[in-house]
C-alpha positions, -999 to +999 in steps of 0.1 A: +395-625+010+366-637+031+344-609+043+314-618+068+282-605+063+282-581+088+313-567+070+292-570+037+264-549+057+287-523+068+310-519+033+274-515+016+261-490+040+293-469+038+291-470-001+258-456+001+265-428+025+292-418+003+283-419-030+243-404-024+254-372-012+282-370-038+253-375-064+236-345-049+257-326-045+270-329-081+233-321-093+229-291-071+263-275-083+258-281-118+236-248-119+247-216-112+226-195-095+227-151-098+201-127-076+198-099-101+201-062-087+163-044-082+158-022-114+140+001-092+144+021-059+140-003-030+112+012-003+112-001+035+074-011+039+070-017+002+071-048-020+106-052-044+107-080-072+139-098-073+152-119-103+171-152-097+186-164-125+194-203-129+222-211-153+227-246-167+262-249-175+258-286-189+256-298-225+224-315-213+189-297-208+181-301-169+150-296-149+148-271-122+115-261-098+119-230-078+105-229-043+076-213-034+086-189-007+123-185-007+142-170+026+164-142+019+187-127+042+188-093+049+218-081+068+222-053+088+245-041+122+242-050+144+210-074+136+202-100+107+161-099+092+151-129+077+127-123+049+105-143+026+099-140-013+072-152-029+078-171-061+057-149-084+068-161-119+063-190-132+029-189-117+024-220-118+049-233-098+060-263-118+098-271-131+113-259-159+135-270-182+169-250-185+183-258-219+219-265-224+238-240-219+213-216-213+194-199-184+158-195-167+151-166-146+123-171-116+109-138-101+103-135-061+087-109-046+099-099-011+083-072+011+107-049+029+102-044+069+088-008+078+114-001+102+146-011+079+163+019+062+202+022+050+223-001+033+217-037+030+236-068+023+208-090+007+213-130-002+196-160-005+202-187+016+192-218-002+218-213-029+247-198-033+245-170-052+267-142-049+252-116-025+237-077-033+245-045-017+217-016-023+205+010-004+166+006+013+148+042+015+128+053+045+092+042+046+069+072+040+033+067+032+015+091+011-006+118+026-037+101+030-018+070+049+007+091+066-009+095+103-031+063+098-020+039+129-008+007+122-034-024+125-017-045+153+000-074+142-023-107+146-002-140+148-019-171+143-009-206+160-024-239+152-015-274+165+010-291+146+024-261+130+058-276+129+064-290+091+092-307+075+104-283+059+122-266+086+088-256+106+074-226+083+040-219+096+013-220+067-013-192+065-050-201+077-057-189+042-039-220+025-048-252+046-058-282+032-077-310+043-074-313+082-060-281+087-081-250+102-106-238+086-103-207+060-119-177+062-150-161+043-129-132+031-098-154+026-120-177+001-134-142-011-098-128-021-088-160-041-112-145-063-103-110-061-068-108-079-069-072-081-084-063-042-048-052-038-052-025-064-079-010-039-073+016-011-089+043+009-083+078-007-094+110+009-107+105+051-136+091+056-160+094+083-195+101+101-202+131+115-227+149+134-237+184+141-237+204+167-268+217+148-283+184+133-296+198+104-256+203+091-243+165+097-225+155+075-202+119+060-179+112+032-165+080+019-137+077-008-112+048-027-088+047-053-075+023-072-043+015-092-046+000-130-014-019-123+004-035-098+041-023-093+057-054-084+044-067-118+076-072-145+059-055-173+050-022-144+088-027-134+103-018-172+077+009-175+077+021-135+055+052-142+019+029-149+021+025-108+012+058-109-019+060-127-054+056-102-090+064-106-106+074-073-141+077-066-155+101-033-187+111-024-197+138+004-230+139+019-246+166+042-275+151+059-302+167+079-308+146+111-333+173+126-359+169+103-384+142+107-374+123+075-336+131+077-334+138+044-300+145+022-293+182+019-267+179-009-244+154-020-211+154-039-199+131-066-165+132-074-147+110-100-112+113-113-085+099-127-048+110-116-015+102-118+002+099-085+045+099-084+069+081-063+088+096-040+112+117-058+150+118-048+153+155-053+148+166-022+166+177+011+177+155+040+153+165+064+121+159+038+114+121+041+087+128+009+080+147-019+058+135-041+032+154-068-004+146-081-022+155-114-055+142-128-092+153-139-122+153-115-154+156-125-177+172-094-218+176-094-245+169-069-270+146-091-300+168-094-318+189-123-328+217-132-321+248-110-310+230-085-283+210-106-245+216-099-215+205-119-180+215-127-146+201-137-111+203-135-078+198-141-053+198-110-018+195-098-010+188-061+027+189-051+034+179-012+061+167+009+064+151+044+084+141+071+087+124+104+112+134+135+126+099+139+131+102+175+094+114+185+079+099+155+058+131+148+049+135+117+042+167+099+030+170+058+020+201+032+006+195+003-010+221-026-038+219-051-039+246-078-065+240-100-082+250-132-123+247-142-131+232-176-168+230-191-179+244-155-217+249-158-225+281-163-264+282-164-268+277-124-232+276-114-213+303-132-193+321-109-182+292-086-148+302-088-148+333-072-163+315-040-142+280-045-110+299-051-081+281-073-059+264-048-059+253-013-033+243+011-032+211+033-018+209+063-015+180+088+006+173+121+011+147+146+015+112+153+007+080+140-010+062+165-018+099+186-037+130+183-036+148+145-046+179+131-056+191+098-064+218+083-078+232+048-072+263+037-092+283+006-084+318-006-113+333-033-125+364-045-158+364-022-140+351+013-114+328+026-125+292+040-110+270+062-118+234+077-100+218+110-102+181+119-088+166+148-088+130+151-075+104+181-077+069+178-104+054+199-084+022+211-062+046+234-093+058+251-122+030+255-114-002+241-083-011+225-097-034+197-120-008+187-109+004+151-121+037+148-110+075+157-127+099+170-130+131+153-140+167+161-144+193+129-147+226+126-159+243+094-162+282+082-159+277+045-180+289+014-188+266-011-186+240+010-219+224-006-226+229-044-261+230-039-252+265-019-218+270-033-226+309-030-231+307+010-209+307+042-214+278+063-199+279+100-206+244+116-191+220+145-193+183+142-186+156+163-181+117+153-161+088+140-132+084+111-125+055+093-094+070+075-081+101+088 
């Protein structure tokens, strides 16, 4: 039979378009691919680590590279999230080689939305693995985050965006050559592995008196020893709890003519902080405890030198009215003095007490109150802070609230641990 060329052309064309995808596709089904179940509880807002595992079913060792951000769909009614996971292990990123019969497992870790809650049908959609089913808890932030308003969100657009592979948008933080150009603290965090570790602790803020002589500021951080979306923190979950946290409190007097520093507080500790615990009642959207060592003294000598320490436990729970979205949380510290320093400080207790309760209402980007309450032998104390974020009132990119505190508390100094201090002040919080 006498075919043309033409006909030549076209048979050869056909033969191609048939057998190329038929190649393919026979490479991409000899592995089997299986999204593990999360090993621990699954938190809207936080960051789970998913295992994918990648079976070779062949008598032949095969090469496999996993992508670096993988989409996974998270299904709920009546809307579907699309979510990505970042290839966390192998780090490096290169292939690996699946022996015969054998398997590799490639760890992803995808951060859940805030406002997702309730079950989830959860699957990848570059390869068909069977899909999960789990239940996604309620976001709750810890105390100290709980009526912090949310940064607004900050999307980025460069020309070109659009990629080949599918148009994913890459982060300022990771162009290349030709692409916009990074950030100082983006180059600054690629050398920072831990900077995640790091967060703000207790409130922090400036503050000036009514009387200037009794102004006062406090900054504080805490950091977590290991990450909890790390595999060896996800077989051993409790080492996410364990922080040390650092705060410092200075009263400063802005009347005199060299403003010096009245007193100042140095307060190092280590603690362990828990998850949320499951054991609670419907309406209670946290419970959570504390317990650690904190070492407190003012840095001076002789008689004017204060110091203490103690051990401490601080239950609390919270929860949020999911229609106003006011929140309202409690918290306890009961406390216990070891080695206090009994030279110049001996009967601190009976003006500090041995417990205090926490209280704070309101809204998350609105007006909040707290309050501190002291019982001890020589008097009660109590300290009220009300804070409003500033970008409702003057300027909307401004990122600071403004804060009003009231304050009729002994021992609210070391240095004068034995006297009552009644003082308004006026100023700016960082963390509230």
């Amino acid at each position: 039979m006498k075919i043309n060329g033409f006909k030549a052309i076209l048979i050869a064309f056909l033969a191609l378009c048939l057998t190329t995808p038929a190649w393919g596709t026979i490479k991409k089904q000899t592995l089997d691919f299986v999204l593990a179940p999360p090993s621990s509880e699954v938190q809207a807002g936080g960051t789970t680590r998913f295992y994918l595992y990648v079976h070779n079913p062949e008598d032949r060792e095969m090469q496999f590279q996993g992508r670096p951000v993988l989409k996974f769909s998270l299904g709920e009614w009546p809307e579907n999230k699309t979510l990505e996971g970042r290839l966390a292990s192998p780090q490096s990123g290169e292939a690996v080689a699946i022996p015969a019969q054998g398997f590799k497992k490639l760890a992803y870790d995808v951060v859940f939305p805030t406002d997702f809650s309730g079950l989830a049908v959860f699957k990848v959609d570059a390869y068909h693995a069977p899909p999960l089913m789990f239940e996604v808890e309620e976001a709750v932030p810890d105390q100290a985050q709980l009526f912090t308003a949310k940064e607004p969100e900050i999307k980025v657009e460069k020309e070109g965006a659009e990629q080949e592979n599918g148009g994913d948008l890459t982060p300022a933080s990771e162009e290349g050559e030709g692409g916009k150009e990074v950030s100082v603290e983006s180059l600054f965090a690629q050398y920072q592995p831990y900077l995640t570790n790091l967060a703000p602790y207790e409130p922090m803020y400036f503050l000036v008196g009514a009387d200037p002589e009794d102004s006062k500021f406090q900054f504080s951080f805490r950091y977590r020893f290991f990450k909890p979306e790390d595999e060896f923190t996800q077989k051993h979950p409790w080492l996410a709890g364990l922080h040390f946290a650092y705060t410092q409190t200075s009263f400063w007097d802005l009347q005199s003519e060299s403003a010096p520093f009245k007193d100042t507080s140095y307060k190092p500790e280590f603690f362990y902080a828990s998850g949320n615990l499951k054991t609670r009642p419907a309406w209670m959207h946290g419970l959570f405890y504390q317990a650690g060592f904190q070492h407190e003294s003012n840095g001076r000598d002789e008689e004017a030198s204060r110091s203490t320490n103690f051990l401490y436990i601080r239950p609390g729970f919270a929860a949020i009215h999911k229609r106003t979205k006011l929140g309202f949380s409690a918290s306890s510290k009961i406390w216990a003095y070891i080695n206090n320093e009994d030279e110049t400080n001996p009967d601190l207790a009976s003006y500090r007490g041995y417990f205090d309760i926490d209280l704070k209402v309101g809204k998350a980007d609105g007006l909040v109150l707290g309050t501190n309450f002291r019982l001890a032998h020589e008097g009660a104390s109590v300290q009220a802070d009300l804070t409003y974020p500033l970008h409702n009132l003057i300027w909307k990119h401004l990122n600071l609230c403004l804060q009003a505190q009231y304050v009729n508390s002994l021992a609210e100094s070391l240095l004068h641990y034995d006297e009552r201090t009644e003082a308004f002040r006026i100023g700016f919080a960082m963390v509230r």
